[in-house]
TORTI-780188 format. One line per 2 residues: number of its first residue (from 1); their letters; for each residue x, z, y negated of C-alpha. Coordinates in steps of 0.001 Angstrom, whole numbers. Example, Ala and Ser with C-alpha at 12.3 -4.5 7.8 and 13.67 -1.06 7.14 Angstrom:
2
1 = as = 12300:7800:4500  13670:7140:1060
END
This chain:
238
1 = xx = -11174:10844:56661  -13480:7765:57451
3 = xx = -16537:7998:59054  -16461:7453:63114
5 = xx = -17418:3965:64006  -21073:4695:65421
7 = xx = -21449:3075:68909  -24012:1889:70872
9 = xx = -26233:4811:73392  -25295:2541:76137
11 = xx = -22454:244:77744  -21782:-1997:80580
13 = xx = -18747:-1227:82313  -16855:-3455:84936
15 = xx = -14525:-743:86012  -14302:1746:88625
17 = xx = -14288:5300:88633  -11045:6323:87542
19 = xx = -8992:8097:90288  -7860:11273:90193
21 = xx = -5952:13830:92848  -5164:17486:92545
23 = xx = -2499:18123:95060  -1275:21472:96128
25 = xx = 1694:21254:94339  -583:20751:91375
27 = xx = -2591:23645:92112  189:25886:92389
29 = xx = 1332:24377:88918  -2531:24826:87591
31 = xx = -2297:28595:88999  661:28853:87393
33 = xx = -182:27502:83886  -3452:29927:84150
35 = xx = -1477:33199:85339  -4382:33620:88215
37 = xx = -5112:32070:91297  -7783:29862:91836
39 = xx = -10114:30426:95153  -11240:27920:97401
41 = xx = -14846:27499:95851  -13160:27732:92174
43 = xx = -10651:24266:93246  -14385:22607:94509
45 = xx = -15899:23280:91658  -13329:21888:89177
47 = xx = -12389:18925:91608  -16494:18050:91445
49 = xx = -16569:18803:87380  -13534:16594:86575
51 = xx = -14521:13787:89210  -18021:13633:87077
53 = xx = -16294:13276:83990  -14195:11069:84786
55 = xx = -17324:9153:86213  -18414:8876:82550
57 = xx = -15386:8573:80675  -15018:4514:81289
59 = xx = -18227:4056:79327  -17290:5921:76682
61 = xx = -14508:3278:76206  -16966:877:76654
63 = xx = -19503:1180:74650  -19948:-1465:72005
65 = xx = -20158:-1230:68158  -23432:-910:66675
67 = xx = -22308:-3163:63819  -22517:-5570:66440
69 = xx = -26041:-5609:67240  -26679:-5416:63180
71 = xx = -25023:-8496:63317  -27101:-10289:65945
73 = xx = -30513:-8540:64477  -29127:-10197:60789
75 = xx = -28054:-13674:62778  -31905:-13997:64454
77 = xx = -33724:-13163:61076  -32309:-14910:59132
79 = xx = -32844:-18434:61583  -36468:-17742:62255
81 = xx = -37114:-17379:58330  -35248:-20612:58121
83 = xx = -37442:-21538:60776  -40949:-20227:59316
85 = xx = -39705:-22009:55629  -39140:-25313:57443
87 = xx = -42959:-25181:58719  -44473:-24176:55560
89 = xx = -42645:-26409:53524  -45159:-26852:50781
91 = xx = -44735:-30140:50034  -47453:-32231:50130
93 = xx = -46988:-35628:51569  -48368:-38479:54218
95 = xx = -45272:-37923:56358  -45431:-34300:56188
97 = xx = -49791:-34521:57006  -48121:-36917:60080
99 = xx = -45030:-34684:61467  -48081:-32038:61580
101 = xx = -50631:-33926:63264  -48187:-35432:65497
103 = xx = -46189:-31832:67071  -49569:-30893:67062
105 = xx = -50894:-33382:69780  -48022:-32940:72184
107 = xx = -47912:-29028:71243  -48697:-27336:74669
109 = xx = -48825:-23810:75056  -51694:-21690:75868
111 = xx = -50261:-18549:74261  -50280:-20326:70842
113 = xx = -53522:-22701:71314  -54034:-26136:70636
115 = xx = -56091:-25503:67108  -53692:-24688:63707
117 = xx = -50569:-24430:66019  -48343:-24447:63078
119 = xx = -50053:-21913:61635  -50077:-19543:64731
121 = xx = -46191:-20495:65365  -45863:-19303:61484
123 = xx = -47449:-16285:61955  -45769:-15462:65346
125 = xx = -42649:-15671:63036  -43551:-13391:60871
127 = xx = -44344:-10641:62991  -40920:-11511:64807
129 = xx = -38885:-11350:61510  -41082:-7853:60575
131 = xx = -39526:-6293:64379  -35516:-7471:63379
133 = xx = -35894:-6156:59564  -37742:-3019:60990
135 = xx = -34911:-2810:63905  -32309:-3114:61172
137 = xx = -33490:180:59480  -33591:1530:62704
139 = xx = -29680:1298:62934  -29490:1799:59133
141 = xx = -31170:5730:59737  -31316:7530:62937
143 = xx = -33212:6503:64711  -30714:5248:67197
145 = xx = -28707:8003:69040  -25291:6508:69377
147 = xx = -22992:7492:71994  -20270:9906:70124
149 = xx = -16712:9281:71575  -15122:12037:73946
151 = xx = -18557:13862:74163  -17762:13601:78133
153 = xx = -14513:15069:77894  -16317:17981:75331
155 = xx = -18898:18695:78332  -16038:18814:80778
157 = xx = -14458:20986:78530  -17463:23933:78299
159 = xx = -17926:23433:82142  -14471:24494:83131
161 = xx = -15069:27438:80718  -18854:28562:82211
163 = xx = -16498:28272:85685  -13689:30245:84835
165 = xx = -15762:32919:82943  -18108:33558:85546
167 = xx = -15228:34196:88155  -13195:36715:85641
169 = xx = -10464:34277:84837  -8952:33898:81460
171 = xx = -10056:31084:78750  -9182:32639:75661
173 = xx = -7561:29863:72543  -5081:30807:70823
175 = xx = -4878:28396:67665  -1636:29683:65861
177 = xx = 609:28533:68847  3572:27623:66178
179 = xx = 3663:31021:65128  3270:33113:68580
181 = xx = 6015:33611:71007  4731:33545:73863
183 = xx = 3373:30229:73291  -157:28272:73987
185 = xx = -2592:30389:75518  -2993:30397:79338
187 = xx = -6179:28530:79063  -4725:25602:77000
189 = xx = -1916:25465:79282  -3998:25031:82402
191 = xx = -6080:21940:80353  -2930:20437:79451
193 = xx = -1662:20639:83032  -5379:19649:84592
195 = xx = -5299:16586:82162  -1709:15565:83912
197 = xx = -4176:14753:87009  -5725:11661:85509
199 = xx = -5445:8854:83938  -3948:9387:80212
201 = xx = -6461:7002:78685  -9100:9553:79811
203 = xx = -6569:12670:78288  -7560:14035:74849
205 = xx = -5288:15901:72274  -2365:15148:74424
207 = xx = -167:15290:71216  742:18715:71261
209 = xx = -105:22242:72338  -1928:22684:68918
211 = xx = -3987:19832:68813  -5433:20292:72518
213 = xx = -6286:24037:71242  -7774:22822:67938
215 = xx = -10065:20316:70406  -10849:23008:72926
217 = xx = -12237:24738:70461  -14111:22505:68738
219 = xx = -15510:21312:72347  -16517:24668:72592
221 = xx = -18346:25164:69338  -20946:22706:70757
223 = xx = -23638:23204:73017  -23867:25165:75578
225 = xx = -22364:24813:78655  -24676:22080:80775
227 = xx = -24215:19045:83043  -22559:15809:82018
229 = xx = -25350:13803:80037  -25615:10584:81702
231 = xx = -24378:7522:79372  -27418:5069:79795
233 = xx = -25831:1964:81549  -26661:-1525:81819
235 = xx = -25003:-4576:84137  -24061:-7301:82624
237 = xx = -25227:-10287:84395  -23118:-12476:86188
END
């Protein structure tokens, strides 16, 4: 299997929340699916759980290849070594002294100074192309925490469990679906139904009755069960 594409911890997202509506036709389909009712508090809960997720779930979508930014970090180095070479050239010469002297005397910028100003612009550039090739390895390792695709849907996943087992209902998995009867467990069936109330974009596993138990579980082997991390977001300017 290839690796996942790693993705930036961030993305910028134009879209709105995706909308979502659990009628009561629904419910009774839900209750149905589950083999229990659901109470009043139970239906809250779940409507504020899924409308979170679903909050999140756009960025997921969203969120930019880190190759990307390699790319720009390789793009910028690369120019300002150009750059630094170009102002060191080390070839002696009148026209050379001249071009010096010359940028020199209409050089104005108090960061930089108005003594060796192609000296201080050199070393500027240096420190600059030390932050991209130190950046670089930054990606390269780990030190950069990229966003894992359906990690929303995962959380959303261990919440409606932590829910349903702390009001008695069932959320047993039964992997071996092909080879039992009676057919997906209870629990899948009421995730397969629930997922019917969004957007399919959003849906995960929606293949068959096996592969949404097979992701249950593996959304379950995470961590425990704990609010929907918040995707760091930034707006793109107009």
């Amino acid at each position: 299997m290839p690796p996942k594409k790693r993705v930036l911890p961030f993305a910028s997202s134009a879209c709105p929340t995706p909308e979502f509506a659990i009628l009561e036709a629904d419910w009774k389909s839900l209750e149905t699916a589950l083999g229990k009712e659901l109470s009043a508090d139970v239906r809250g809960q779940l409507i504020g759980m899924t409308a979170n997720f679903l909050h999140f779930a756009p960025f997921e979508l969203a969120a930019e290849p880190l190759d990307d930014t390699d790319a720009r970090l390789t793009k910028v180095r690369k120019a300002a070594s150009a750059f630094q070479q170009a102002l060191n050239d080390g070839r002696s010469s009148d026209a050379r002294f001249f071009a010096t002297h010359l940028i020199e005397r209409h050089f104005d910028d108090a960061r930089i100074g108005k003594r060796q100003t192609i000296h201080n612009l050199s070393g500027i550039l240096t420190s600059f192309i030390v932050a991209c090739t130190k950046a670089q390895a930054e990606i390269d390792g780990d030190g950069v925490a990229g966003h894992s695709p359906g990690e929303a849907w995962k959380t959303w996943i261990r919440n409606v469990v932590k829910l349903l087992q702390e009001n008695g209902l069932p959320t047993q998995v039964r992997k071996d679906t092909d080879k039992n009867r009676s057919g997906p467990s209870p629990f899948v069936r009421f995730i397969d139904r629930l997922q019917t109330c969004f957007d399919r974009k959003y849906r995960r596993a929606i293949q068959s009755p096996e592969a949404l138990a097979e992701a249950i579980t593996r959304a379950r082997r995470g961590a425990k069960p704990r609010k929907t991390r918040a995707i760091k977001t930034r707006n793109k300017k107009s």
